[in-house]
C-alpha positions as CSV (number, residue, x, y, z in Angstrom):
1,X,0.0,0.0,0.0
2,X,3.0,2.2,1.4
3,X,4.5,1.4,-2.3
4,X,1.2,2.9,-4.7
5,X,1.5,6.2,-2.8
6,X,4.8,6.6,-3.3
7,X,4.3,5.6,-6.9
8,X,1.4,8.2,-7.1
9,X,3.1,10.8,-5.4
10,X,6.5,10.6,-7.3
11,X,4.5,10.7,-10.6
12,X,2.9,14.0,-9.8
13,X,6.3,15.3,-9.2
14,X,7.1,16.6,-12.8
15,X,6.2,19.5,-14.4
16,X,5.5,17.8,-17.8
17,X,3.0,15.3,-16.2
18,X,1.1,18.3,-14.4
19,X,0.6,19.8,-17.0
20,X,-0.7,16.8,-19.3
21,X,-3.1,15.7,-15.9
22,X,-4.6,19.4,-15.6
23,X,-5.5,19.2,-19.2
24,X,-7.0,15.2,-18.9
25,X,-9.1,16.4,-15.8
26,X,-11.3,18.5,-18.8
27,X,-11.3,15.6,-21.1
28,X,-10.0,12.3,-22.7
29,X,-7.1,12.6,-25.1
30,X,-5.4,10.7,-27.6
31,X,-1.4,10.5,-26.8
32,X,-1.1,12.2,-29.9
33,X,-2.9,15.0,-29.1
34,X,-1.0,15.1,-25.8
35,X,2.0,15.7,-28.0
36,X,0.9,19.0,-29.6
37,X,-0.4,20.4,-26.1
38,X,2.8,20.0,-24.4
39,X,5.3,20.7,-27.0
40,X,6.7,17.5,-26.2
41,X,8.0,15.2,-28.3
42,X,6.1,11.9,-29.0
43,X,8.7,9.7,-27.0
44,X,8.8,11.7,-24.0
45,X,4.8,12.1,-23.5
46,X,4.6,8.0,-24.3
47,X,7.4,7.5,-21.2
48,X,5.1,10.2,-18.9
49,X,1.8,8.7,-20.1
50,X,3.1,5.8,-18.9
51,X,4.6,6.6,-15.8
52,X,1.3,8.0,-14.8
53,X,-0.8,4.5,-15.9
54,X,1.5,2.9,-13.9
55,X,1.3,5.1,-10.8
56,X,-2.4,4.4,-11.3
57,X,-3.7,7.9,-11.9
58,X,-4.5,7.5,-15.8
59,X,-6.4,4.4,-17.6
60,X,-6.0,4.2,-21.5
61,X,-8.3,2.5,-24.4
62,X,-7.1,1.4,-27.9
63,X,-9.1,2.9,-30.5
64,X,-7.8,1.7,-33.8
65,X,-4.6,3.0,-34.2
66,X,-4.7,5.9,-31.2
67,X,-4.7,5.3,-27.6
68,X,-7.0,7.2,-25.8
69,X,-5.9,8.5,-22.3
70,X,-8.0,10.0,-19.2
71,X,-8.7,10.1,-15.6
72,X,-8.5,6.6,-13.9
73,X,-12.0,7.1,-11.8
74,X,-13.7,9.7,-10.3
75,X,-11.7,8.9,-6.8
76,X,-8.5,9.7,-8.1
77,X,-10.1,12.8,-10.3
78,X,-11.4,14.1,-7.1
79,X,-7.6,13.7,-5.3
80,X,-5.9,15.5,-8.4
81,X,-8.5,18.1,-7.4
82,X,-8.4,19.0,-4.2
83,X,-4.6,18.6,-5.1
84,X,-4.6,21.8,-7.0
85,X,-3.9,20.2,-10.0
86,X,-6.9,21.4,-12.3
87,X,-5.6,24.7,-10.8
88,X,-2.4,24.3,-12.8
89,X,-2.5,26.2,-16.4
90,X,0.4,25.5,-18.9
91,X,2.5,28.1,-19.7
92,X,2.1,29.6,-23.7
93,X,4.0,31.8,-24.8
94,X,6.7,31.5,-21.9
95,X,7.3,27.8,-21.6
96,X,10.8,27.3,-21.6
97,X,10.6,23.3,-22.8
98,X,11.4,22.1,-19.0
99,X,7.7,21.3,-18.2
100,X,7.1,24.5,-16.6
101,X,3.8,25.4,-15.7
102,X,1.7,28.3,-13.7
103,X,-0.7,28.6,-11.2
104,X,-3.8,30.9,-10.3
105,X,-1.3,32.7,-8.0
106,X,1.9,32.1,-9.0
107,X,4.3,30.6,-11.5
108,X,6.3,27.5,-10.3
109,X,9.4,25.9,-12.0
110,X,10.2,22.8,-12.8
């Protein structure tokens, strides 16, 4: 038990994967999608899709050839909430590539 919170809580500890939860607490997305709203390239949001599947935050379904990515259950969408994470807004026009995001209140760095 000890071990799937650390899991959880060590996944939540990237900027990158923040920032790809706050956007799949507003909806489903393919992992290609994923790509174009992180400015990530398609190997790195595959290893931090799946670092999050495995910590158990994220569940995925094979649609043809896309694999379609979202919020485990409502439990854990209800954590990442009271979290702060759908809080979190991606940077635009400032991202420096290094997963940095924003808050309401202030801007953290990864």
């Amino acid at each position: 038990m000890l071990e799937s919170k650390v899991k959880f809580f060590k996944a939540l500890a990237d900027g990158t994967r923040l920032t790809i939860l706050s956007y799949l607490l507003e909806n489903s997305y393919c992992a290609c999608d994923v790509t174009s709203l992180t400015d990530k390239d398609q190997t790195t949001v595959s290893k931090h899709l799946k670092v999050l599947a495995e910590a158990g935050i994220l569940k995925y379904e094979k649609k043809g050839r896309n694999v379609i990515y979202s919020i485990k259950d409502e439990s854990t969408r209800k954590m990442l909430l009271v979290l702060g994470i759908g809080e979190i807004k991606p940077c635009c026009e400032s991202r420096n590539g290094s997963g940095a995001f924003s808050t309401n209140q202030d801007e953290v760095r990864n």
